[in-house]
N, C-alpha and C positions, 0 to 999 in steps of 0.2 A: 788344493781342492780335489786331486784326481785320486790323491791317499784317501780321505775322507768317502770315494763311493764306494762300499763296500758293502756286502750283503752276508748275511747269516746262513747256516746250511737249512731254517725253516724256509728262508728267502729263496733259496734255490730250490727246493721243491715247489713252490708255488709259480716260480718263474717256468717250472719245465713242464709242468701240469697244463698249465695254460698255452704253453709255445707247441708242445710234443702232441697235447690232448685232443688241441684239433686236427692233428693229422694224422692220428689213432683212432679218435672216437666219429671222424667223417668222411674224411676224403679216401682212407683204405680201405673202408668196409663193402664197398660195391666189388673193384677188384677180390679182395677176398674172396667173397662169397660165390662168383661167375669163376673162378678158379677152383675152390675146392665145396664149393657148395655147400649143403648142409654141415658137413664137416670144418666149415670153417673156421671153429671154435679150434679145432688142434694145432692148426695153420700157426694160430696163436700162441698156444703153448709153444709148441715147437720154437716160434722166434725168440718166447720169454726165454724159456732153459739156455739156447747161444748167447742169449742175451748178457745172461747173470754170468757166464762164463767170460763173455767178451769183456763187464765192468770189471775183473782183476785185470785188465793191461788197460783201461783207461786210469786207473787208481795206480798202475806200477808206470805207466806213462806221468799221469802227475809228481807222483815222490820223487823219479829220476828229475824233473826242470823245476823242483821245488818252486811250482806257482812263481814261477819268473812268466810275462810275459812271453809267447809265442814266437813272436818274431825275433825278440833282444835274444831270445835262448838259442834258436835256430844261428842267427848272425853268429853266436861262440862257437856252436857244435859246428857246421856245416857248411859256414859264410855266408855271404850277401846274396848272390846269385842263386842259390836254393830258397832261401829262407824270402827271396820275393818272389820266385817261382810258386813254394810252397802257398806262400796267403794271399798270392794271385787265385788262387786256385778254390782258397775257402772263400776270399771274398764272388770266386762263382758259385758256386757251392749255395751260397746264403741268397745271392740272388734267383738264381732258378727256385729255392724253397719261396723266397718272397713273389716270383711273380707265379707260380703252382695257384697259394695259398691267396692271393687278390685275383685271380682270374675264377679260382673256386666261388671264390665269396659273388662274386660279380655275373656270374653264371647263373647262381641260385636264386639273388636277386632278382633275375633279369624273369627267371621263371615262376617266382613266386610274388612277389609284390610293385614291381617296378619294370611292367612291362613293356610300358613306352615312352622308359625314362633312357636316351642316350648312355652309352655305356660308359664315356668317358667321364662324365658328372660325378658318379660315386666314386669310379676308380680315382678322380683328383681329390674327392673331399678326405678320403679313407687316408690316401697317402703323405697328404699336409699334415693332419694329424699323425703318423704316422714318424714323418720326419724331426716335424716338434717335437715327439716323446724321444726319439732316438738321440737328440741334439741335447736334452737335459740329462740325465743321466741313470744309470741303472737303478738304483734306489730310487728315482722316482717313479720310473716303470713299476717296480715291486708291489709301490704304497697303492700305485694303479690296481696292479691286480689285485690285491689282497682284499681289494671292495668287491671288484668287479667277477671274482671268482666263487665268492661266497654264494651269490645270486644262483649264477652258470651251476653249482652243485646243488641249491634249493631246487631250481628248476628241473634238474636232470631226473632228483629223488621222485620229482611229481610225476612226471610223465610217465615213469619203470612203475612208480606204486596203481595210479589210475590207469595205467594199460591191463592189470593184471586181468582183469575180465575177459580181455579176449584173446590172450595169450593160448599159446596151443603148444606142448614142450614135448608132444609126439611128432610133430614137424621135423625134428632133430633125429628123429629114425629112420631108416636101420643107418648105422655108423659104419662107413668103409665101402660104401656101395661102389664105391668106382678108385676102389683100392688104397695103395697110400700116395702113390704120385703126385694126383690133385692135392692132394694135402701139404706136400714136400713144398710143390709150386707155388702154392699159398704163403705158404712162410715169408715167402720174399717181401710182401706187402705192408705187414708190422714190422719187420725188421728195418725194413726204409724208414719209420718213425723210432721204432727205436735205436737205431744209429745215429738221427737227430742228439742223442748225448754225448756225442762228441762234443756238444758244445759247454760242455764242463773244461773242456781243455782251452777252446776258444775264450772264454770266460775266467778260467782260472786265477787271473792277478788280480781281479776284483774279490773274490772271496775271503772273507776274516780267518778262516780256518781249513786248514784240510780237509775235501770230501774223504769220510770213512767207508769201508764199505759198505756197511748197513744203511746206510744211508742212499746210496748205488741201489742196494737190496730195494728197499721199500719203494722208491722211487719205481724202478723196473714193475714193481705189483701192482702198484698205482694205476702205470698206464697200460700195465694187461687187464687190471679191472675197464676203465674206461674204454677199449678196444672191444671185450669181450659184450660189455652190458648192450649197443647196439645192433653189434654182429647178432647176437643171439638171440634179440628181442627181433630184429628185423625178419629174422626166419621163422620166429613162433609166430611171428603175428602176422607178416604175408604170404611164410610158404619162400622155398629157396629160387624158386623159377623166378617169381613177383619180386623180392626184394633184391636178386640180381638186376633186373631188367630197369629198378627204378634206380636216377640218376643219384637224388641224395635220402639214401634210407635209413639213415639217423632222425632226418626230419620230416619225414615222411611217417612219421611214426607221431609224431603232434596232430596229424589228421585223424588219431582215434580215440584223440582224447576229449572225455564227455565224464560232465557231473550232473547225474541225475540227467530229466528229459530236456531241462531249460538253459543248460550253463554248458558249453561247446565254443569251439572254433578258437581256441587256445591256443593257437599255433603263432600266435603273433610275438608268444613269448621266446620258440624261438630265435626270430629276431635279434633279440638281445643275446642270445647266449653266442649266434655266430660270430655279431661284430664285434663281442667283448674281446671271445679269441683270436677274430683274425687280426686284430688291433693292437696287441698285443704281442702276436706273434710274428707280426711283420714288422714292428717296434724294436723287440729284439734283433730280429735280423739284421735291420738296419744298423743297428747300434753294432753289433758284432763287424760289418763292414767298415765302421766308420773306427774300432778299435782294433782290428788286423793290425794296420799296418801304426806305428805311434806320431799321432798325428799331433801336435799341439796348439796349434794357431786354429780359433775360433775359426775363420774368414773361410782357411782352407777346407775346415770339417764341413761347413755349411754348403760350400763348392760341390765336394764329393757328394754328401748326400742327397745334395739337389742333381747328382749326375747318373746316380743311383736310381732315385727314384724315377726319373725321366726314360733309364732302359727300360725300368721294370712297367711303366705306364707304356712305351711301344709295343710291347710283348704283348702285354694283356689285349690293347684295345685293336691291335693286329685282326683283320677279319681273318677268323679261320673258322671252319666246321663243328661244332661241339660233339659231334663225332669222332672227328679226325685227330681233336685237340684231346679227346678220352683216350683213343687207340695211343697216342702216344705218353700221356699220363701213365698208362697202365704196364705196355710194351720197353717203355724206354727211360722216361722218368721216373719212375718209381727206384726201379732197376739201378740205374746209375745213382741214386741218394744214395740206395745199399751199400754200394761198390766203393763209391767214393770212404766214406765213413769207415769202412773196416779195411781199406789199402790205407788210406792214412792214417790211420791209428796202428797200425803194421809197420809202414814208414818210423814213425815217430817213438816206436816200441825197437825197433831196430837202431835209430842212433840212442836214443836211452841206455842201452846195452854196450854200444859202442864207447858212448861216453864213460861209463863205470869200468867198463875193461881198462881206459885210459888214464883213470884217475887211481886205481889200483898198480896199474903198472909206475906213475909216476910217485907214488907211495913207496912203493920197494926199493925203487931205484935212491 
């Protein structure tokens, strides 16, 4: 059964789209923008270009453990006691992204529709579902998105097309007002979602086929479109000061959407486009948790996950500051996705290299 879940490289686009998209297209664009401000559209670029450079050693990382399993590859190269170090480390990794990405969703909620709804209610309903999907199996998640995405992209196209009225693209001038530093600094923000593709490598023994690079390519464009269309839209249309200052300016942008004098307050769609992704994407998480380490006995996956999601539900419904809980988001979490994502994939490019030294020497010999 575990041969059979496999997924296509269209499949892995639309898994990354949907996992990487909400933490490009919402949760970075505040930081962004209160960092290098109007500029923050380069912030962007900037991350793409290391970006496209960094997928040749996520691609030379995969050919060196030819789609072996993580941990089985690790245990040959470098033994046991690294190799559980090591996906000790992404199974924290995947948690801190899961409890980010449900305390975001939970927050927004709390301030837009469900204001005197107990914060632990959604966070239990979200996470049940949540476990379910992770507990069946990757190709079901896929069949999930591939509904659930279609919509999130109709929707996206409405609200960019019916904004254009009050778009304003001289908001974006002058360019470099406050040099290139802010700009440098910005970078860091997309780049924490785009190192989210390390999980091509977490993922990789479910894959039918080799990621190529093109495929690397288009993906990285993908979600520099989806990063950029916000960021950009958020500053034409409130001004760099206003759409720094508001919390979620992705969807803050559904507040200006109007058809004609009678057809308004649209925003309820929304909605749907958060939970699709953050369901989604903390679906995969979890599933990448529960396939770290090679687990095979139902009873025990079911133990884990239910262990999992019980950290990531303390985190969240933890009373803290939505202040306090921003300054660190911004300061330290964001920061450390980045960190993490390109020292381990350095790590893992290093015994790669090690391993082929080895195997050519015992070739001569």
């Amino acid at each position: 059964m575990e041969q059979k879940d496999t997924i296509t490289t269209f499949q892995i686009t639309l898994i990354l789209i949907m996992v990487i998209g909400l933490q490009n297209h919402v949760i970075v664009i505040r930081p962004v923008i209160q960092t290098a401000g109007r500029d923050g559209w380069m912030s962007v670029l900037i991350s793409t270009f290391i970006t496209l450079l960094w997928g040749l050693l996520l691609l030379f990382i995969q050919k060196g453990m030819g789609q072996e399993h993580l941990y089985h590859w690790l245990v040959k190269q470098v033994g046991k006691p690294f190799a559980v170090t090591a996906c000790l480390s992404v199974y924290a990794y995947c948690v801190m992204l899961a409890v980010v990405t449900l305390k975001e969703t939970i927050v927004w909620e709390k301030i837009t529709f469900l204001q005197r709804t107990p914060v632990i209610l959604p966070a239990i309903v979200l996470l049940v579902l949540c476990i379910l999907a992770a507990l069946t199996s990757l190709r079901t998640i896929v069949i999930a998105t591939f509904f659930l995405l279609f919509f999130v992209v109709i929707f996206g196209f409405f609200v960019a097309i019916t904004n254009l009225q009050v778009k304003d693209y001289s908001l974006l001038l002058p360019m470099l007002e406050n040099s290139y530093s802010p700009v440098i600094k910005g970078a860091i923000y997309p780049g924490a979602g785009m190192g989210e593709l390390l999980m091509l490598i977490f993922l990789q023994h479910k894959f039918q086929n080799k990621v190529r690079y093109w495929t690397v390519f288009w993906n990285i464009v993908i979600l520099t479109i989806l990063t950029l269309g916000p960021l950009i839209g958020g500053i034409i249309e409130f001004g760099p000061t206003e759409a720094g200052a508001q919390r979620f300016t992705a969807f803050e942008e559904w507040g200006l959407v109007s058809l004609g004098r009678y057809i308004e307050h649209l925003d309820f769609l929304s909605i749907y486009q958060w939970l699709s992704g953050a369901f989604i994407r903390i679906a995969v998480l979890f599933l990448i948790t529960l396939e770290i380490f090679p687990v095979k006995k139902k009873r025990i996956k079911i133990f884990f996950a239910c262990v999992t999601a019980f950290i990531t539900l303390v985190s969240v419904v933890y009373p803290m500051p939505d202040l306090l809980y921003y300054k660190m988001l911004k300061n330290y979490i964001l920061p450390i996705g980045l960190s993490f994502s390109f020292i381990f994939s350095f790590i893992l490019g290093c015994i790669v290299i090690r391993a082929n030294v080895r195997k050519k020497r015992s070739i001569s010999l």
